[in-house]
mmCIF file of the C-alpha atoms, coordinates in Angstrom:
data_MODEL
# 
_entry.id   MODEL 
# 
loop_
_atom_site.group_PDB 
_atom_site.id 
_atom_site.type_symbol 
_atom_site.label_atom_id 
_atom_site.label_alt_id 
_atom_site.label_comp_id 
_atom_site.label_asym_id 
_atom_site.label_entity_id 
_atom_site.label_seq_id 
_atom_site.pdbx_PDB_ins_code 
_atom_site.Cartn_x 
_atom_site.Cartn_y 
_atom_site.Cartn_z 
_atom_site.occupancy 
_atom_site.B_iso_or_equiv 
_atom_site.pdbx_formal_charge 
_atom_site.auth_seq_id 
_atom_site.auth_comp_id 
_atom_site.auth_asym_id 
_atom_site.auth_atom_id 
_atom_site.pdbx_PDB_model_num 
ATOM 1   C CA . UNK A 1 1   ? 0.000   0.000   0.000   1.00 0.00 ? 1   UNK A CA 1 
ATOM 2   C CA . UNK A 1 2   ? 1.032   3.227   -1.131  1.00 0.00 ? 2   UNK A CA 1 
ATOM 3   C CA . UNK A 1 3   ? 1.473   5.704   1.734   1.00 0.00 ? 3   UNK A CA 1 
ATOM 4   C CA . UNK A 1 4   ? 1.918   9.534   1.799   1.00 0.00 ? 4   UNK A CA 1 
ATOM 5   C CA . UNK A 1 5   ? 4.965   10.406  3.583   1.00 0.00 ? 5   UNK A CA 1 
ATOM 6   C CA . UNK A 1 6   ? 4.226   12.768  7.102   1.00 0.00 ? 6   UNK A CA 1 
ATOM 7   C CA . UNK A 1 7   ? 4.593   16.379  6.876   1.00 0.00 ? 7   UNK A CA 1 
ATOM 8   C CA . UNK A 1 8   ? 3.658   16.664  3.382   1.00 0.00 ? 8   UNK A CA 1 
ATOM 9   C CA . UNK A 1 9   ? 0.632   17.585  1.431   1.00 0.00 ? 9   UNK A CA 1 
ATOM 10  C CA . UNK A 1 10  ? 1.687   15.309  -1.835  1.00 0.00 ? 10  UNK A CA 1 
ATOM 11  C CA . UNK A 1 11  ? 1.984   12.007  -3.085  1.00 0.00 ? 11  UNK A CA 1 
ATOM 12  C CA . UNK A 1 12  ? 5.360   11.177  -4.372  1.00 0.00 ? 12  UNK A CA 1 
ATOM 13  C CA . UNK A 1 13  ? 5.089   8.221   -6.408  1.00 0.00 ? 13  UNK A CA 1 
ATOM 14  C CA . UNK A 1 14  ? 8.819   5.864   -7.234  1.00 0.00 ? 14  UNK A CA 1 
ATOM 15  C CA . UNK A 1 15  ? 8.717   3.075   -9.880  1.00 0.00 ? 15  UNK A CA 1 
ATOM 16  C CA . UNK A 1 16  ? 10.010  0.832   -7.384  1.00 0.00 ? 16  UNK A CA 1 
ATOM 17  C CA . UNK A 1 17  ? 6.616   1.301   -5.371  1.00 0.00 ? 17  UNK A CA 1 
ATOM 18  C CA . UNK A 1 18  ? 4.937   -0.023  -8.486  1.00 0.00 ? 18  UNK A CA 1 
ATOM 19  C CA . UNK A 1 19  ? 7.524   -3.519  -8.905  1.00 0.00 ? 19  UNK A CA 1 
ATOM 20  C CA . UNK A 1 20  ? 8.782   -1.388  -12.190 1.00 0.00 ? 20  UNK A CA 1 
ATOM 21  C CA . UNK A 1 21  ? 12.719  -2.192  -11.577 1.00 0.00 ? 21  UNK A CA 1 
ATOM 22  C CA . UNK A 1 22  ? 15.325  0.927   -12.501 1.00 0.00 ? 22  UNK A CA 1 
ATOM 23  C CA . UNK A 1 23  ? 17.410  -1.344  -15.268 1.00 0.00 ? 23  UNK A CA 1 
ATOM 24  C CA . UNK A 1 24  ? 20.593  0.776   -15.212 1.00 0.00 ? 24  UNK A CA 1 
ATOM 25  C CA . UNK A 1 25  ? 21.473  3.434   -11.959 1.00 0.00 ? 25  UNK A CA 1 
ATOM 26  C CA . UNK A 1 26  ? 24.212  4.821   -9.880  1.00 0.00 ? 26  UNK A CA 1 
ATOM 27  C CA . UNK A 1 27  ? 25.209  7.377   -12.717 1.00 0.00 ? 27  UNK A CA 1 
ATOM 28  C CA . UNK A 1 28  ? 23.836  10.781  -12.933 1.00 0.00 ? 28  UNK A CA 1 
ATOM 29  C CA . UNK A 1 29  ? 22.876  10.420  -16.805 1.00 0.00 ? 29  UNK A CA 1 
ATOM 30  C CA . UNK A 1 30  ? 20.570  7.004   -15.736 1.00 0.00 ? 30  UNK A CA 1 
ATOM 31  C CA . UNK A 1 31  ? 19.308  8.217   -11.931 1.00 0.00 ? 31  UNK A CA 1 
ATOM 32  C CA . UNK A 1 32  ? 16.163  7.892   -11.113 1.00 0.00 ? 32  UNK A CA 1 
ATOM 33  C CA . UNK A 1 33  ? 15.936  11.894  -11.249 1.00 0.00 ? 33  UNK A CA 1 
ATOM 34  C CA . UNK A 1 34  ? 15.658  11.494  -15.056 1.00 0.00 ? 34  UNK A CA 1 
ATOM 35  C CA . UNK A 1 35  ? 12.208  9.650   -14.579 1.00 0.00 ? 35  UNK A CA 1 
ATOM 36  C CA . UNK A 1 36  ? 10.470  12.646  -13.232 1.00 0.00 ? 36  UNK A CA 1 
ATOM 37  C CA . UNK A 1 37  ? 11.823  15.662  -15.665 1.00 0.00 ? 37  UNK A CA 1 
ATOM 38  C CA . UNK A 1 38  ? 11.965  13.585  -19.212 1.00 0.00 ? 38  UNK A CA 1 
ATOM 39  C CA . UNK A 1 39  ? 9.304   12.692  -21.149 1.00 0.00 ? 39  UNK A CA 1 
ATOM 40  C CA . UNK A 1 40  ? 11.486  8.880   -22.358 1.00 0.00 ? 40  UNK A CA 1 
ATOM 41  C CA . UNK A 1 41  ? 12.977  6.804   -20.013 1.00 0.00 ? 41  UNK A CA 1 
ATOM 42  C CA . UNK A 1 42  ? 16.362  6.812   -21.799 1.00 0.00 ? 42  UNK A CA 1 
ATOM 43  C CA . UNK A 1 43  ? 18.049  4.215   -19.240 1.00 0.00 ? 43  UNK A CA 1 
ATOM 44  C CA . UNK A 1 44  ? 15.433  2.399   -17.927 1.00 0.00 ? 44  UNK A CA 1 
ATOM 45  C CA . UNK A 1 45  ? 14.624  -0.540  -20.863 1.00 0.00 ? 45  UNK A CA 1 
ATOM 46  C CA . UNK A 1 46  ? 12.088  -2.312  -18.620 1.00 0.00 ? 46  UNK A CA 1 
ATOM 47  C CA . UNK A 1 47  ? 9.996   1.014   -18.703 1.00 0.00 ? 47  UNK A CA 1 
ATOM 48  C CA . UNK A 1 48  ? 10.133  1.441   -22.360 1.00 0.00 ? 48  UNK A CA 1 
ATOM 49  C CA . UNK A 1 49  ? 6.568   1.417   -24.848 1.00 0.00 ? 49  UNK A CA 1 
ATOM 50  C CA . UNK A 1 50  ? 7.314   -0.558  -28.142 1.00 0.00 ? 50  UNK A CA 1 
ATOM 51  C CA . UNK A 1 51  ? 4.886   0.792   -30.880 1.00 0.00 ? 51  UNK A CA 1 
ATOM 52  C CA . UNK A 1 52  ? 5.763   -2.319  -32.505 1.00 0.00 ? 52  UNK A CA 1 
ATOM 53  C CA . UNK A 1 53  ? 5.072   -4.573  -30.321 1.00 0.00 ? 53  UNK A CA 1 
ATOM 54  C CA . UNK A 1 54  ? 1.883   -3.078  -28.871 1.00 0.00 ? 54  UNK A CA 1 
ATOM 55  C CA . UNK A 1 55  ? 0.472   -2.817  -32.545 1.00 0.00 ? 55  UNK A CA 1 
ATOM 56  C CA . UNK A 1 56  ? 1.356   -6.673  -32.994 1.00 0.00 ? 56  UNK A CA 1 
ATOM 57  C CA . UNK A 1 57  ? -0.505  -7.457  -29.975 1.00 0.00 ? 57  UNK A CA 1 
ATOM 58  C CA . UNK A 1 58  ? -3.467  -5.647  -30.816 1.00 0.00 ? 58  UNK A CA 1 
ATOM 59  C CA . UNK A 1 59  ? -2.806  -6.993  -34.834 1.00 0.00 ? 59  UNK A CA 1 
ATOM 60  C CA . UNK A 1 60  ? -3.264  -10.131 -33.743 1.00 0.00 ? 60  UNK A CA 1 
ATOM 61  C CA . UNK A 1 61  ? -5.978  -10.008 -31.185 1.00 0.00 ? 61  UNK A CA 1 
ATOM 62  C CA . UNK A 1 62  ? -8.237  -8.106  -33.841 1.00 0.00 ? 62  UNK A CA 1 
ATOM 63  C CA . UNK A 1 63  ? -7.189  -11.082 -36.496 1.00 0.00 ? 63  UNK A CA 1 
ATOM 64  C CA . UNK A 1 64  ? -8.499  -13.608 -33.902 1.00 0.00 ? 64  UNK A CA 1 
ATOM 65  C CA . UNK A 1 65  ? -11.399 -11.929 -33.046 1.00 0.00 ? 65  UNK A CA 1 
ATOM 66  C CA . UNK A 1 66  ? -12.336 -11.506 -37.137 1.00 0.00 ? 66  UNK A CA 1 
ATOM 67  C CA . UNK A 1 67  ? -11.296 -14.887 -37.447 1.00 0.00 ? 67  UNK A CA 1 
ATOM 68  C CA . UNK A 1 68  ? -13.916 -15.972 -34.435 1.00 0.00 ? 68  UNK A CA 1 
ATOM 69  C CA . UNK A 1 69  ? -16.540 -13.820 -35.895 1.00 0.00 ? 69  UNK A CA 1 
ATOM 70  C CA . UNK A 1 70  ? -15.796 -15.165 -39.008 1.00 0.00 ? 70  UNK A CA 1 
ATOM 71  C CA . UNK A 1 71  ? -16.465 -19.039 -38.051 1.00 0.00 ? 71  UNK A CA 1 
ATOM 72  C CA . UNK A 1 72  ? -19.349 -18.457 -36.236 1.00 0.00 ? 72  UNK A CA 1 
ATOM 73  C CA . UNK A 1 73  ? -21.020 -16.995 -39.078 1.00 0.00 ? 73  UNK A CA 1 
ATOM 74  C CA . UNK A 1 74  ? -19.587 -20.387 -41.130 1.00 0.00 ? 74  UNK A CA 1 
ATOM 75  C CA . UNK A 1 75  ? -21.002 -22.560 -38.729 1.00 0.00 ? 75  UNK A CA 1 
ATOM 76  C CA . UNK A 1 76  ? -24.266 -20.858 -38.288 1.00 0.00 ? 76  UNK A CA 1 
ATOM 77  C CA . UNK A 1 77  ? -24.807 -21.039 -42.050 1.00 0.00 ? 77  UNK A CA 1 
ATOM 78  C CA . UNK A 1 78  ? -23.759 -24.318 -42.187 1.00 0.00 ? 78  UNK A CA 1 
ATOM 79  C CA . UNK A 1 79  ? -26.374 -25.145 -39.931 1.00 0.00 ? 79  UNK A CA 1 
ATOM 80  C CA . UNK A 1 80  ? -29.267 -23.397 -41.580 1.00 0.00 ? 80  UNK A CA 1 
ATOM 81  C CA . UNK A 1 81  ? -27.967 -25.205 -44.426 1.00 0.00 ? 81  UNK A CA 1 
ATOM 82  C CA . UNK A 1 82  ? -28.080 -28.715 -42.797 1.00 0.00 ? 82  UNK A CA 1 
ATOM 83  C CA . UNK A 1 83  ? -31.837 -28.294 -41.170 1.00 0.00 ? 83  UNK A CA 1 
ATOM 84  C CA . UNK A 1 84  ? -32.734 -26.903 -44.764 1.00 0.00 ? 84  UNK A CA 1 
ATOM 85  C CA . UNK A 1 85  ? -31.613 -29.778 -46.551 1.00 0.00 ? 85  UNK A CA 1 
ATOM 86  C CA . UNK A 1 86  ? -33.092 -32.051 -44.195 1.00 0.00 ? 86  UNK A CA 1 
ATOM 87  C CA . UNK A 1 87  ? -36.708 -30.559 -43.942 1.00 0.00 ? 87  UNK A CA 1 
ATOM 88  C CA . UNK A 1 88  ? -36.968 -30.536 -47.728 1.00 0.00 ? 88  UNK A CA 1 
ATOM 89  C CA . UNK A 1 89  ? -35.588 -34.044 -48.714 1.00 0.00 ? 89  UNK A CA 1 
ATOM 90  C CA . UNK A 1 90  ? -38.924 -36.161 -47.896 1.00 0.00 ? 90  UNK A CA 1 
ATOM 91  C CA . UNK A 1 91  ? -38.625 -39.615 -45.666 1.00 0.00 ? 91  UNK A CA 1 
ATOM 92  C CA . UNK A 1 92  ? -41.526 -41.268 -47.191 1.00 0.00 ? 92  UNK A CA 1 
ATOM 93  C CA . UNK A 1 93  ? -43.882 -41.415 -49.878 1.00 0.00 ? 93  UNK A CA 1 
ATOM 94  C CA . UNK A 1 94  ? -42.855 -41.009 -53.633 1.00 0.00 ? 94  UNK A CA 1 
ATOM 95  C CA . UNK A 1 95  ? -41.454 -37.814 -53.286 1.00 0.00 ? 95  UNK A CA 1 
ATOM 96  C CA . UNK A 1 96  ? -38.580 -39.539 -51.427 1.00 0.00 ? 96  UNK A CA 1 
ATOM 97  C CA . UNK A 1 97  ? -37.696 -41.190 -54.264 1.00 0.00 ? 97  UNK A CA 1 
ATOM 98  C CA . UNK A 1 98  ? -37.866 -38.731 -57.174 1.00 0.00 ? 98  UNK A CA 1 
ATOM 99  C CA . UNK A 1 99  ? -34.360 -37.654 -58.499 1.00 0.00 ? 99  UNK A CA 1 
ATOM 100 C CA . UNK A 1 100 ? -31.785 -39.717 -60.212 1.00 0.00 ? 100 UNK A CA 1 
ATOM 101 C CA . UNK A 1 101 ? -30.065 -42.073 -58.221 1.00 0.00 ? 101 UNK A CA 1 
ATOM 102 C CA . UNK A 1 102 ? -26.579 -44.079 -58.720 1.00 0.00 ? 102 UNK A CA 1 
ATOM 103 C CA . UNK A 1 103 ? -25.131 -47.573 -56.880 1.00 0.00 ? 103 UNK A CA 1 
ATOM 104 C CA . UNK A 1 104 ? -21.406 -48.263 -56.583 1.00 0.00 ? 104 UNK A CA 1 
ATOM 105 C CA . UNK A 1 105 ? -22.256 -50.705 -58.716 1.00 0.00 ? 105 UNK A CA 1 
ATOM 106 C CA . UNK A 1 106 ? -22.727 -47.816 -61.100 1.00 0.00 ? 106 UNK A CA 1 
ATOM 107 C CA . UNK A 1 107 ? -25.930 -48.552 -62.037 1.00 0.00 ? 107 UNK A CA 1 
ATOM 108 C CA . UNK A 1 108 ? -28.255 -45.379 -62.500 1.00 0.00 ? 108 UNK A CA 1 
ATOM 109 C CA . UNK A 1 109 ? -32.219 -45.386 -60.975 1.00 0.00 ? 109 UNK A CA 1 
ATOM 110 C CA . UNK A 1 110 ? -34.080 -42.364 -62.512 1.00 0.00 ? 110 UNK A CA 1 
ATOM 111 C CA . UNK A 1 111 ? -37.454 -42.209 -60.832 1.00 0.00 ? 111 UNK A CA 1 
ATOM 112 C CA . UNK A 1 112 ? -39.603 -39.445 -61.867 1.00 0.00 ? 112 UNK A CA 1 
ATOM 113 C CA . UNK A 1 113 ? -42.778 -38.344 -60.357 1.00 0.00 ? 113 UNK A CA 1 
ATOM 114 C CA . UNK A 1 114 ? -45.370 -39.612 -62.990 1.00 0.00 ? 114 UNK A CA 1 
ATOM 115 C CA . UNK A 1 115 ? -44.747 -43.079 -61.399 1.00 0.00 ? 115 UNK A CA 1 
ATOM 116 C CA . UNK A 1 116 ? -42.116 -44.352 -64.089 1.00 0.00 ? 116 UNK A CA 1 
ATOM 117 C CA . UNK A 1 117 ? -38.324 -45.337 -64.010 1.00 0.00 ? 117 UNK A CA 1 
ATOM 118 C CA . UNK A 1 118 ? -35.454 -45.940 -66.118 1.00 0.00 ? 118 UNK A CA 1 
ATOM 119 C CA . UNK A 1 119 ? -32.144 -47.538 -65.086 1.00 0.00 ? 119 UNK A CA 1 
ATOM 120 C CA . UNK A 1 120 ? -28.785 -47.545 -67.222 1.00 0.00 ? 120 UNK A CA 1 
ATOM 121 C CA . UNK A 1 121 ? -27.533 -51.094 -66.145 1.00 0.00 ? 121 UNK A CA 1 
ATOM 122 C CA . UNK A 1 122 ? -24.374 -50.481 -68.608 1.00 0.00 ? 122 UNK A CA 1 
ATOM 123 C CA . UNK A 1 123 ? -23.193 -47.101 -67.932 1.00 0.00 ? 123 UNK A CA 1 
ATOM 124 C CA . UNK A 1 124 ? -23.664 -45.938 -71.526 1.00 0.00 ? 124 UNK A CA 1 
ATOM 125 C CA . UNK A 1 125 ? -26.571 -42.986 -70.503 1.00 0.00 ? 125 UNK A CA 1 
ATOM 126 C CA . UNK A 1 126 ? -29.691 -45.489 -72.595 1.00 0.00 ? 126 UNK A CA 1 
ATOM 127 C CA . UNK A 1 127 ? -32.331 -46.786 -70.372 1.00 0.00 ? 127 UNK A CA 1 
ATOM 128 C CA . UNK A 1 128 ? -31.960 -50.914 -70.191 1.00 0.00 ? 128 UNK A CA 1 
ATOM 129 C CA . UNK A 1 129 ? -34.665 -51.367 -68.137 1.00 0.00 ? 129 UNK A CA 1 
ATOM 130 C CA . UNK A 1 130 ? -38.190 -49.510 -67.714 1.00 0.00 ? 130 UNK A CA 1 
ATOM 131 C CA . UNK A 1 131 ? -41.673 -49.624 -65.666 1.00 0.00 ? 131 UNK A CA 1 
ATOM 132 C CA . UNK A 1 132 ? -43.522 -48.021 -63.384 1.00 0.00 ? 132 UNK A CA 1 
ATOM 133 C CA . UNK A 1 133 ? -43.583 -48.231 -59.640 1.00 0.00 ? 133 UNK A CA 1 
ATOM 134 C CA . UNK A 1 134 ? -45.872 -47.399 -56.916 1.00 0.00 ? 134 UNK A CA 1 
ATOM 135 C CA . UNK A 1 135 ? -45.120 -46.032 -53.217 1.00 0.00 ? 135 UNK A CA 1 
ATOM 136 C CA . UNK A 1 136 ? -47.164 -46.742 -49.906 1.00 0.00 ? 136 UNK A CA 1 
ATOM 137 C CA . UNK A 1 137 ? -45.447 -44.673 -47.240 1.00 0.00 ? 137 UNK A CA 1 
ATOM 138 C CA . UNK A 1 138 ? -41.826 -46.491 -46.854 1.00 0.00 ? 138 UNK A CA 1 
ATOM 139 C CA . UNK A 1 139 ? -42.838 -49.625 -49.304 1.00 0.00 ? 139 UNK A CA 1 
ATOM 140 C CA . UNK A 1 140 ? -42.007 -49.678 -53.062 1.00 0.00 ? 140 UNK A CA 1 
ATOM 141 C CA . UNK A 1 141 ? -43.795 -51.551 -55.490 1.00 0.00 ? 141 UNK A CA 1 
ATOM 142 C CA . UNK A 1 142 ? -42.083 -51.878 -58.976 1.00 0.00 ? 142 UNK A CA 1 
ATOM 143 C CA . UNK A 1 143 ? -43.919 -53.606 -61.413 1.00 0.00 ? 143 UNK A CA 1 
ATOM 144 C CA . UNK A 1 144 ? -44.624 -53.521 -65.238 1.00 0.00 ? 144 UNK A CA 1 
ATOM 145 C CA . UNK A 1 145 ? -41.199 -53.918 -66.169 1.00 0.00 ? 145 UNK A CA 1 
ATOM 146 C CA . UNK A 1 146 ? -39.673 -54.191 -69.646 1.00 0.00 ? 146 UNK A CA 1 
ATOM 147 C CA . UNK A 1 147 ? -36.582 -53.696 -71.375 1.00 0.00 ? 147 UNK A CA 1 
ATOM 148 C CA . UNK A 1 148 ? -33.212 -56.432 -71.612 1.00 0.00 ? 148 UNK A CA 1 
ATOM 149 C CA . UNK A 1 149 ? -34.093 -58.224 -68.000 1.00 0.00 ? 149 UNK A CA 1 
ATOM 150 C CA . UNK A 1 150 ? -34.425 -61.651 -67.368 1.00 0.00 ? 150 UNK A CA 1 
ATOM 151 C CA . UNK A 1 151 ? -38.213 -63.236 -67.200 1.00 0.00 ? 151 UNK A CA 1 
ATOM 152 C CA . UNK A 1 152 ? -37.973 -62.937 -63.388 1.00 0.00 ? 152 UNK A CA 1 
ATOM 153 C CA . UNK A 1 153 ? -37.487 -59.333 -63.414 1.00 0.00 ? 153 UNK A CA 1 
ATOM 154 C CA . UNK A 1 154 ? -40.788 -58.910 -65.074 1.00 0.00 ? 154 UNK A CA 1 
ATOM 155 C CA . UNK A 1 155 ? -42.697 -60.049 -62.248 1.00 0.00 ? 155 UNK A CA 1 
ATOM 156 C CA . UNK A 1 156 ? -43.729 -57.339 -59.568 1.00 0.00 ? 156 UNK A CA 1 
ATOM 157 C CA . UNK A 1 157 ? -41.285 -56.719 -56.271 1.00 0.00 ? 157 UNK A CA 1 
ATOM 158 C CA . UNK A 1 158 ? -41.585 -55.121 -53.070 1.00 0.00 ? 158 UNK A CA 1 
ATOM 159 C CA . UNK A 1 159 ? -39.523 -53.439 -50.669 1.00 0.00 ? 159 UNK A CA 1 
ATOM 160 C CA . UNK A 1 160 ? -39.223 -51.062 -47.792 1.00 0.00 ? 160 UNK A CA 1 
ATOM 161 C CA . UNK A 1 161 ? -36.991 -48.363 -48.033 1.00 0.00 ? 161 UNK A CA 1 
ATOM 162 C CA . UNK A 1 162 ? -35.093 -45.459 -46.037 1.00 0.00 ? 162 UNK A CA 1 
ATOM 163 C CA . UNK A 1 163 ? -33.880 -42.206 -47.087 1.00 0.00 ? 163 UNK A CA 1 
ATOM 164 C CA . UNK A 1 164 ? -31.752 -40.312 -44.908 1.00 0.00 ? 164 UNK A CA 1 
ATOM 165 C CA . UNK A 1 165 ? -30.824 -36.643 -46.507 1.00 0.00 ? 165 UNK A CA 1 
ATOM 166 C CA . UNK A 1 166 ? -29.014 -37.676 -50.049 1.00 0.00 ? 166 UNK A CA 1 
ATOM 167 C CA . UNK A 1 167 ? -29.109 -41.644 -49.273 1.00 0.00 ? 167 UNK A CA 1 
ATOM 168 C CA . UNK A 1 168 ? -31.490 -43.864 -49.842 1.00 0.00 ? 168 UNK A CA 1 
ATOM 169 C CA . UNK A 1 169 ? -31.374 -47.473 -48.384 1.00 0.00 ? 169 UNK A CA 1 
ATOM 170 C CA . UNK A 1 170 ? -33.408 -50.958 -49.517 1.00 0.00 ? 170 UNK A CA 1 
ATOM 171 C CA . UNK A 1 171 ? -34.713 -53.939 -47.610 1.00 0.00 ? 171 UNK A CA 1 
ATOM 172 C CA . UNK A 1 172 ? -36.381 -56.529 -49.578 1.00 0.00 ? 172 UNK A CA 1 
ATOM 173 C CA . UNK A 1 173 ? -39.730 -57.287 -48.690 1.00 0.00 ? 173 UNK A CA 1 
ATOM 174 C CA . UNK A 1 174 ? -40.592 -59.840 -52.070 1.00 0.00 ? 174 UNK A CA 1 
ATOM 175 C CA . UNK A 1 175 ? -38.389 -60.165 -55.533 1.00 0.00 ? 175 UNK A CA 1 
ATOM 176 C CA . UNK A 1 176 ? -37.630 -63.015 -57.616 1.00 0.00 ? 176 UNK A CA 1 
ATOM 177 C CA . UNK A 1 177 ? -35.119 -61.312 -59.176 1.00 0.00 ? 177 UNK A CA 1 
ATOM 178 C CA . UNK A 1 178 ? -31.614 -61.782 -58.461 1.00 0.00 ? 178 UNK A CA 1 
ATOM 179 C CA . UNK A 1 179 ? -30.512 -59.269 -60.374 1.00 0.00 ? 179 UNK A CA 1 
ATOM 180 C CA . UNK A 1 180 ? -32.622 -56.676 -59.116 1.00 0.00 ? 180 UNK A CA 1 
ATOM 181 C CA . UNK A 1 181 ? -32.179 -57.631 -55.495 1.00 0.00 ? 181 UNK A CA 1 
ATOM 182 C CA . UNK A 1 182 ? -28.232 -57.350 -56.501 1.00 0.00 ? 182 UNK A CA 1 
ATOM 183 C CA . UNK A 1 183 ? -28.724 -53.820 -57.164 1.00 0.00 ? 183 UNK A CA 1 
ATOM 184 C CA . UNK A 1 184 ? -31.319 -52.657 -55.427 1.00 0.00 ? 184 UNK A CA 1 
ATOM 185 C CA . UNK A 1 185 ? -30.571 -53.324 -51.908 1.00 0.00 ? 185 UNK A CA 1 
ATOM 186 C CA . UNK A 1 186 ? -27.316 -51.234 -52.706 1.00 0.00 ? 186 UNK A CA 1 
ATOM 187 C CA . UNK A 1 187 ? -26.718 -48.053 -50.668 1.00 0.00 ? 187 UNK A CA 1 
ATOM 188 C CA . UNK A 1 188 ? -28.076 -45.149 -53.088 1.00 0.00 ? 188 UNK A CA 1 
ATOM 189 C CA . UNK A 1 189 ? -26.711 -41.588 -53.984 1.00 0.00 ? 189 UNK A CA 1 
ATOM 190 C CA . UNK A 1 190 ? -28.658 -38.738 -55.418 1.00 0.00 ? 190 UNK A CA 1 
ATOM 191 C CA . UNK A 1 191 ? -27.034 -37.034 -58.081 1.00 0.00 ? 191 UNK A CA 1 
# 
């Protein structure tokens, strides 16, 4: 605690009240004496500003600050972003399944809203296989199919299905068709 000394009507502060240490004394040039008539501290390096280094320090605690600001506003988008992609990609019903869809088989499922599909079994952008399909909630129904499938593949099939955002996931309810169940119960990709 800083007292004021008897018989006077001042305060008289010293650096060393303060734990500021003198760095260089016991000449006249670099006595304490300086500290109270110059504007600079010419011998005392502890008590020195740095422009430099004060403008660094605030530099850098703007550029974090910006930087903070900046990824909250990144996240928060990416979060509006995430719920709006989820509350517009249906779960059930045949607006789930609307969109063009590829395996890693590389087999390509366009299902369009009339209630038809085409897939492109080869990868050379024709439609191999064709027919309509029907959609109860989170069942499938294809049937009516034609194109270059075997005689089993003709014959109507059911299954369940899942879609979660840009995925879409099969579970085989009823299919004679190997070659459907082969690609169907694949995981699915929107394009």
């Amino acid at each position: 605690m800083v007292k004021q000394p008897s018989g006077t009507n001042h305060f008289q502060f010293r650096f060393h009240q303060f734990g500021l240490g003198v760095g260089e004394t016991g000449s006249s040039i670099c006595s304490t004496e300086l500290f109270y008539f110059d504007r600079e501290a010419l011998c005392n390096r502890s008590l020195r500003w740095s422009p430099s280094l004060t403008h660094l320090v605030l530099a850098m605690q703007d550029a974090a600050m910006k930087l903070q600001h900046s990824l909250r506003i990144i996240f928060a988008c990416g979060l509006i972003a995430l719920i709006g992609a989820c509350a517009t990609a249906p779960t059930s019903g045949p607006g789930a399944l609307v969109g063009t869809w590829t395996n890693s088989l590389g087999t390509v499922w366009t299902v369009n809203p009339d209630g038809s599909f085409q897939v492109d079994l080869n990868k050379d952008s024709k439609p191999d296989v064709w027919g309509h399909y029907a959609v109860s909630g989170d069942s499938l129904t294809i049937s009516e199919v034609r194109g270059k499938t075997p005689k089993a593949c003709k014959q109507p099939a059911t299954y369940k299905f899942n879609r979660m955002g840009n995925q879409l996931h099969f579970t085989l309810v009823s299919d004679k068709c190997k070659l459907r169940i082969q690609n169907v119960t694949q995981p699915w990709t929107k394009k």
